[in-house]
C-alpha positions as CSV (number, residue, x, y, z in Angstrom):
1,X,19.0,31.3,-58.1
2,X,16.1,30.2,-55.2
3,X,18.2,27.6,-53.5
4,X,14.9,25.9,-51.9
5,X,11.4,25.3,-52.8
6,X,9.0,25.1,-49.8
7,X,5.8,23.2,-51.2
8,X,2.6,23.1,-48.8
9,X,-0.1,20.8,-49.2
10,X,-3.0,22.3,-47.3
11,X,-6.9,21.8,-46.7
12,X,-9.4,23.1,-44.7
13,X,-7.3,24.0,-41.7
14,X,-6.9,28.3,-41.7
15,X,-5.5,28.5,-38.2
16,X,-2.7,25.7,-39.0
17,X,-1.6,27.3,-42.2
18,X,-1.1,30.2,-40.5
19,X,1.4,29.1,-37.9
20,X,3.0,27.1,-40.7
21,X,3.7,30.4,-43.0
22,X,4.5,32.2,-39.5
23,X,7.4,29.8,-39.2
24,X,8.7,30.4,-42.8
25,X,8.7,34.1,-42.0
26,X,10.8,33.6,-39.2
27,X,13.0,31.5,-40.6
28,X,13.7,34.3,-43.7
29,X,14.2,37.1,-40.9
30,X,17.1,34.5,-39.4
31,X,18.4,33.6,-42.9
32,X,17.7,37.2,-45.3
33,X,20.7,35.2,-47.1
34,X,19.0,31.9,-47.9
35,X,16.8,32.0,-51.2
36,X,13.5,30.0,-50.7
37,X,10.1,30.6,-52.6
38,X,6.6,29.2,-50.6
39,X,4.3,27.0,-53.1
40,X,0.7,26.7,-51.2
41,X,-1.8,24.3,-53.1
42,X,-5.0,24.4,-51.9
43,X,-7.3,21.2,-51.8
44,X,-10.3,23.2,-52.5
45,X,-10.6,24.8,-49.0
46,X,-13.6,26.4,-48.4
47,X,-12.5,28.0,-44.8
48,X,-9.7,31.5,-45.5
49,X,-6.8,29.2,-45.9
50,X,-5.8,31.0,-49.4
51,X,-6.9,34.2,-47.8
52,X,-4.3,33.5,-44.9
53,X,-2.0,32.2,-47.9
54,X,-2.2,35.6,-49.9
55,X,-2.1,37.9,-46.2
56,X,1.4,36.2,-45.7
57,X,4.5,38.3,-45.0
58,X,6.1,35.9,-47.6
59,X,5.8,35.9,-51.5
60,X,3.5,33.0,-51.8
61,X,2.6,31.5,-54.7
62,X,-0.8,29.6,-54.4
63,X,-2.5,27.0,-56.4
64,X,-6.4,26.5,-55.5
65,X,-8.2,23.4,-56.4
66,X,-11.8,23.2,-56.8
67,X,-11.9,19.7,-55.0
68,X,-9.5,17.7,-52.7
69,X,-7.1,15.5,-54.7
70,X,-5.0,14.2,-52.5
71,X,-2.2,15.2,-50.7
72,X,0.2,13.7,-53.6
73,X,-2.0,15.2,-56.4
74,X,-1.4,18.2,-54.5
75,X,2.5,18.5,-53.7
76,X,3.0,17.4,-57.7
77,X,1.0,20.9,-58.9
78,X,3.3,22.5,-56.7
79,X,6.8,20.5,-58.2
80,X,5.7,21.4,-61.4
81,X,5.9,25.0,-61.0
82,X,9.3,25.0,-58.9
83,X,11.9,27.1,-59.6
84,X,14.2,25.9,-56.6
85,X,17.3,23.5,-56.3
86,X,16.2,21.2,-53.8
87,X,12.6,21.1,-52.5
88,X,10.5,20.7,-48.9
89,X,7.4,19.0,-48.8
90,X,6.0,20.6,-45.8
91,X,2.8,19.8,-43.8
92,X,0.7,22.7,-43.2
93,X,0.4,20.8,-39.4
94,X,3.8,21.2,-38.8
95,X,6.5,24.6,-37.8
96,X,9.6,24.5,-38.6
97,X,12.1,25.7,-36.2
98,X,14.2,28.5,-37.4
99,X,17.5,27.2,-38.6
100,X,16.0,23.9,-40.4
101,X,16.2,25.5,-44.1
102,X,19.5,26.6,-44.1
103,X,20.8,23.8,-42.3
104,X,18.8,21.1,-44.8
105,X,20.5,23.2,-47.8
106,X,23.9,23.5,-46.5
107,X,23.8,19.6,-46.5
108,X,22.2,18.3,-49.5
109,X,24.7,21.0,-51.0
110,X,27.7,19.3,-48.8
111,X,26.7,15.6,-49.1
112,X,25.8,14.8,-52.6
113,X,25.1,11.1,-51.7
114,X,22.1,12.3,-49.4
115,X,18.7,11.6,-51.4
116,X,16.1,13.0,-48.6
117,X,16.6,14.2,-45.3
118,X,13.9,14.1,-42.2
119,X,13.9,16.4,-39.9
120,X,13.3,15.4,-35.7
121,X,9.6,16.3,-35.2
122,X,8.3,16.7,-31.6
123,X,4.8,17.2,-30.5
124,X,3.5,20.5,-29.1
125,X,4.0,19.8,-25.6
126,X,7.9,19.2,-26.1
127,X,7.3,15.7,-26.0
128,X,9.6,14.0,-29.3
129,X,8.0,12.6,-31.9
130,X,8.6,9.0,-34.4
131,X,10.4,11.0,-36.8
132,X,11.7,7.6,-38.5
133,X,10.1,3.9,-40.0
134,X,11.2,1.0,-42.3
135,X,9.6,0.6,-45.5
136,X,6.5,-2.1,-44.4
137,X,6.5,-5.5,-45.1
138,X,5.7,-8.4,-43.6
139,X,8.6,-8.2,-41.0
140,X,7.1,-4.7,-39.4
141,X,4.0,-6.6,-38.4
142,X,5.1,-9.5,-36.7
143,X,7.9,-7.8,-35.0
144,X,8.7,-4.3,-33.0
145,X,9.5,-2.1,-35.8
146,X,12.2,-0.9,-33.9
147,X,13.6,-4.7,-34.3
148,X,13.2,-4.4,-37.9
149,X,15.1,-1.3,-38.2
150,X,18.0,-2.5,-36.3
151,X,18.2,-5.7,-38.4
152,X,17.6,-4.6,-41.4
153,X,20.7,-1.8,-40.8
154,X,22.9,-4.4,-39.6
155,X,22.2,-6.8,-42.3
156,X,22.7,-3.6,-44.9
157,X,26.1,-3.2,-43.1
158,X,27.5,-6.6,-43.4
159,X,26.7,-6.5,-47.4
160,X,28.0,-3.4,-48.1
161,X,31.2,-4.5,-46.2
162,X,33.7,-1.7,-46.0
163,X,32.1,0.9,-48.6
164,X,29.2,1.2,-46.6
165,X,31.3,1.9,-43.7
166,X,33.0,4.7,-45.1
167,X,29.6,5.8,-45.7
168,X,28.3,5.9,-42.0
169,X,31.5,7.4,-41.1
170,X,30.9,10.6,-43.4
171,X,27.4,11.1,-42.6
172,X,28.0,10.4,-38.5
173,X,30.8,13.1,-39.4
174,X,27.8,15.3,-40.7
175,X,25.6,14.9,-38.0
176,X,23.1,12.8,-39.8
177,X,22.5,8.9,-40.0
178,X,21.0,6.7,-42.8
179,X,17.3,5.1,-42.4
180,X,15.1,3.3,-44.6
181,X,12.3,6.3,-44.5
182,X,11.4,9.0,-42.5
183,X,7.9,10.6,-41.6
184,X,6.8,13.0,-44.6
185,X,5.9,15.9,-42.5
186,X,9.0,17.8,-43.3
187,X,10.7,16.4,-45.5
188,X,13.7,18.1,-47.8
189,X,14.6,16.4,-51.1
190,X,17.1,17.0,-53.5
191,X,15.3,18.9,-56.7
192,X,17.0,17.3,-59.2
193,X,15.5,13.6,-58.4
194,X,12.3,14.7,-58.9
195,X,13.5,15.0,-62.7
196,X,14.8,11.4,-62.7
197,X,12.3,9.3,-60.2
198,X,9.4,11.3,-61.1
199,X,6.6,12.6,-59.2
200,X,5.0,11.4,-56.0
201,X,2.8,8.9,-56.9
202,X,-0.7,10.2,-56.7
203,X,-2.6,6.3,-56.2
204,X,-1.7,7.9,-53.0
205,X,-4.0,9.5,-51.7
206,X,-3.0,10.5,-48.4
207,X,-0.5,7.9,-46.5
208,X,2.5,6.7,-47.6
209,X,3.3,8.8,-50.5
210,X,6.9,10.2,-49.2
211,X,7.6,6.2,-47.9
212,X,6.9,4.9,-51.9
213,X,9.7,7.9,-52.8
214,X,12.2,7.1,-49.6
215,X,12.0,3.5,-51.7
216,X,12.5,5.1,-55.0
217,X,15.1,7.3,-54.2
218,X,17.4,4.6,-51.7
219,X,16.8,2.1,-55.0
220,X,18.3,4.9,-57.2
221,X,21.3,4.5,-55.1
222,X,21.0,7.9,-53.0
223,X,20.6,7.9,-49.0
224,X,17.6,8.5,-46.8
225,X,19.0,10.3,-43.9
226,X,17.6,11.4,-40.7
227,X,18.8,14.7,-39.3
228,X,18.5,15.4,-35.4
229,X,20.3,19.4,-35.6
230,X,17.3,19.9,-38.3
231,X,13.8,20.7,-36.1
232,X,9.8,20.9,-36.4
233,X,6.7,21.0,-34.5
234,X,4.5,18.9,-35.9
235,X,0.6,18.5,-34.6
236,X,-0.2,14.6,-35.2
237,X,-3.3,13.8,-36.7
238,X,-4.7,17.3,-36.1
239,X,-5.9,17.8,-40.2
240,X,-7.4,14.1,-40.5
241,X,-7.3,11.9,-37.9
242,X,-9.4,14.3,-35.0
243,X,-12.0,14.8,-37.7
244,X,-13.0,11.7,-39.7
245,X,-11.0,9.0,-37.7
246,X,-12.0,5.9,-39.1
247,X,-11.9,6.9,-42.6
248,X,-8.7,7.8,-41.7
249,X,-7.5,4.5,-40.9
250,X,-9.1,3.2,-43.8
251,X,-7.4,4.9,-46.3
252,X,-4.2,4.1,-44.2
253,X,-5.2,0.4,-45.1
254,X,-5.4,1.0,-48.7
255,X,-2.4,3.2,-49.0
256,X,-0.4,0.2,-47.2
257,X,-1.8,-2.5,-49.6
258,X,-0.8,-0.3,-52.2
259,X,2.8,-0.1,-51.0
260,X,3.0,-4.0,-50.1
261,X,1.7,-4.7,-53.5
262,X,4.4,-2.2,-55.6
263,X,7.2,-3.1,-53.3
264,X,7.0,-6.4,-51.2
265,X,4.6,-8.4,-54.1
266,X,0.7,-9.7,-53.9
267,X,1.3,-12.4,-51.5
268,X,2.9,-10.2,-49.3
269,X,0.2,-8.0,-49.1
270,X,-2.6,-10.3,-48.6
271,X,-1.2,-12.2,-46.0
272,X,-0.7,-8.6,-44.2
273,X,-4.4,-8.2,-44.6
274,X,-5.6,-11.2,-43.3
275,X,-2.6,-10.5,-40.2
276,X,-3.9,-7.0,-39.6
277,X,-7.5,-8.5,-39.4
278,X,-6.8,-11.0,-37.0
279,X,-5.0,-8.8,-35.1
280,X,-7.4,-6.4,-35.0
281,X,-10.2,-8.3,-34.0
282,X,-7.9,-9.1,-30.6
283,X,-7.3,-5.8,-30.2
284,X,-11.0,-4.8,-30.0
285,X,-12.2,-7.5,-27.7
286,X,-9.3,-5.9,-25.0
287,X,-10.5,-2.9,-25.8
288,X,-14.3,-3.2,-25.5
289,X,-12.9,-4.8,-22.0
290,X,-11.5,-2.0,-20.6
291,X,-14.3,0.4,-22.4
292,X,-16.3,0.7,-19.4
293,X,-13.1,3.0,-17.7
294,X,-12.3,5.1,-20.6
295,X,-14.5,7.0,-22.5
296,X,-10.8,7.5,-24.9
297,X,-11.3,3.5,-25.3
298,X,-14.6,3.7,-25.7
299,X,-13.6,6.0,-28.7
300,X,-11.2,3.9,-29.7
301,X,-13.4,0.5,-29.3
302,X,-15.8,2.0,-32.0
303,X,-13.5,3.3,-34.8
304,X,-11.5,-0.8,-34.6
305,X,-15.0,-1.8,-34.8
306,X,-15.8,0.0,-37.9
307,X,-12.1,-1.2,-39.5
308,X,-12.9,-4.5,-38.7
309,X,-16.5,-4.6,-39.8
310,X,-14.6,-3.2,-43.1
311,X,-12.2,-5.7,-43.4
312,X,-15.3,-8.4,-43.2
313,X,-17.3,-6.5,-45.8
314,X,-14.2,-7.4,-48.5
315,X,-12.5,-3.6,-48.1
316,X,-15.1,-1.7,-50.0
317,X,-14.5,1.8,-51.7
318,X,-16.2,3.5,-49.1
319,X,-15.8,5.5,-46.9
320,X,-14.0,8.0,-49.0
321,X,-11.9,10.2,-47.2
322,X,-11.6,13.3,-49.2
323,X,-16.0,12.6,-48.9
324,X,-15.6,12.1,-45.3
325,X,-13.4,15.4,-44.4
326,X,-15.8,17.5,-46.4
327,X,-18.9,16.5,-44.5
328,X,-16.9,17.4,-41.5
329,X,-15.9,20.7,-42.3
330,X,-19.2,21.5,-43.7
331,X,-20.7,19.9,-40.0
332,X,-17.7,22.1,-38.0
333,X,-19.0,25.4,-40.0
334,X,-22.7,25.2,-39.4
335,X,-22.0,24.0,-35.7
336,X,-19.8,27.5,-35.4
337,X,-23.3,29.2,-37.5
338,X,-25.4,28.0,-35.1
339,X,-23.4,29.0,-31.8
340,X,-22.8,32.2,-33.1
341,X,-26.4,32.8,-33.3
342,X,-26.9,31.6,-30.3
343,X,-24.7,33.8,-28.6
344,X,-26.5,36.9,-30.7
345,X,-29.7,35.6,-29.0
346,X,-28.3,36.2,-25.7
C-alpha cells in the first residue's frame, strides 16, 4: 500500500522542478521504508520540465497539458489518478527537507482528528517564512492579521469550552497547533477527504485554492494544523510573481473576491473591494514619494499603479495570467536565443 501521494503542480520553471524532485529523492534514500509515489502535471510547459520529470531518480508519473489550467485544474488531474493514503500538494518552488514525509505520515496516521497539516517554510537565505493565515474577511483588512488570528483562537477557545481544550492539549502533546489555514506550498492532507469534500476548486486559478479547502475541511469538523518539526524551502514568488507581477496581483484580487463571496457573503466582498482600493491608492502616493530613492519602489510604484488603474476600470478580465506568463516565457526564451548568438558572434 503507497502510504503518500506527492502531487506537483508545475509550469515553465525546469531548474525549480529539478531541485523539487532532488528533495524527494533524498528524502526516499532517508526513508527506503516509507511508500510514496511522485504525480507531476505539467501546465503545458514548453521549457524540459517533463524532460527533467522523466530523468528523475524517482518513479514519476507525469500528466502534460497542452495549455496552463491552473494550478487547481492541475493538482485535481493529479488526485484523480492517486493511489496513496494521504496526499502532498507540493509546489514545484519549494524543497522539502528530508524527514517531512515520514514525519507528516506518522501523524495524520497518529492524530485522526488532523484534517491538513502545513509545514514551517523558510526562504533560501534561512530567513523563516509566513507559513500560517486566517481565512480573509473583513477583519484581516482592517486589522494586523496577526490580531485576527489571536482573536479569532481565543474566541474559538471560549466556545468550545473544555472539549476544545482537550484538543489543544493532544496536539501541543504532538508537536503541532491548530490554525485557521496554512500557506499551500506544502501542504499534506488526509486522502480520504478528498473523497468526501471533493476536489480543489478549480474557479481558482492560482491563489487561494488550499485556503477555500483549509475552510472545507475545518467546517467538516477536522483540524488544520501547523507543524514546526515538519520543514521546506520555499522560493516566494519565484514562478509568478518575478515574471508577470502585476497580473499576479490581479488574479490575487479575483481569487480573494471569490473566497469573500463563497465564504464571508456579497457585501462582504464588495466592501473589501472598495477598502483595498482606497487603500491602495494611499499606498501609491507614499510610494511614488519615496520613488525617487529606490529604483525597488519605483518598481513597486508602477505595478500599484496598474492595480489601481484596474480597480477604476470596474476589474476587467484582463490581464490574464496564464496569457501573461506565456508571453513571458516565450520573451525569457528568445532573450536566451538571442544572447546565445551573440556570444557565437564573438
Amino acid at each position: 500500500m503507497i502510504d503518500l501521494s506527492v502531487v506537483v503542480a508545475s509550469y515553465e520553471n525546469e531548474a525549480l522542478l529539478a531541485r523539487c524532485l532532488a528533495a524527494l529523492e533524498r528524502a526516499r534514500a532517508a526513508h527506503p521504508s516509507l511508500a510514496f509515489e511522485v504525480v507531476v502535471v505539467d501546465n503545458g510547459s514548453r521549457d524540459a520540465s517533463v524532460e527533467v520529470a522523466r530523468g528523475s531518480a524517482l518513479p514519476v508519473r507525469i500528466v502534460a497539458l497542452a495549455r496552463n489550467r491552473g494550478f487547481a485544474a492541475a493538482v485535481n488531474l493529479g488526485l484523480r489518478i492517486r493511489r496513496g493514503r494521504h496526499v502532498l500538494l507540493l509546489n514545484s518552488d519549494a524543497e522539502i527537507e528530508p524527514d517531512a514525509l515520514v514525519r507528516a505520515v506518522a501523524l495524520l496516521d497518529e492524530e485522526p482528528a488532523i484534517g491538513v497539516v502545513g509545514a514551517a517554510l523558510r526562504h533560501p537565505d534561512g530567513r523563516p517564512q509566513r507559513s500560517v493565515h486566517a481565512l480573509p474577511g473583513l477583519a484581516t483588512e482592517i486589522w494586523p492579521e496577526a490580531w485576527v488570528r489571536a482573536a479569532r483562537a481565543l474566541r474559538g477557545r471560549r466556545a468550545r469550552g473544555a472539549e476544545a481544550g482537550g484538543s489543544a492539549r493532544a496536539f501541543a502533546a504532538a508537536g503541532v497547533r491548530e490554525v485557521e489555514a496554512v500557506r499551500g506550498a506544502v501542504f499534506f492532507v488526509r486522502g480520504r477527504l478528498f473523497d468526501v469534500l471533493g476536489e480543489l476548486d478549480e474557479g481558482y486559478f492560482f491563489f487561494l485554492e488550499e485556503t477555500d479547502l483549509c475552510g472545507r475541511v475545518r467546517a467538516a469538523g477536522h483540524a488544520v494544523v501547523f507543524a514546526p518539526g515538519i520543514c521546506a524551502l520555499h522560493r516566494l514568488g519565484a514562478i509568478s510573481k518575478a515574471r508577470a507581477p502585476l497580473a499576479t496581483r490581479i488574479e490575487y484580487e479575483r481569487a480573494l473576491d471569490r473566497f469573500l463571496t463563497i465564504w464571508r457573503g456579497p457585501r462582504t466582498a464588495r466592501r473589501v473591494r472598495g477598502l483595498r482600493a482606497v487603500r491602495g491608492l494611499f499606498g501609491l502616493i507614499l510610494l511614488f514619494l519615496a520613488a525617487p530613492f529606490s529604483a525597488r519602489l519605483r518598481r513597486r510604484g508602477w505595478e500599484r499603479a496598474g492595480l489601481l488603474l484596474w480597480h477604476l476600470r470596474g476589474r476587467p478580465d484582463r490581464p490574464v495570467l496564464a496569457r501573461e506568463l506565456a508571453r513571458e516565457a516565450e520573451r525569457a526564451r528568445e532573450g536566451a536565443g538571442e544572447r546565445g548568438q551573440r556570444r557565437d558572434r564573438a
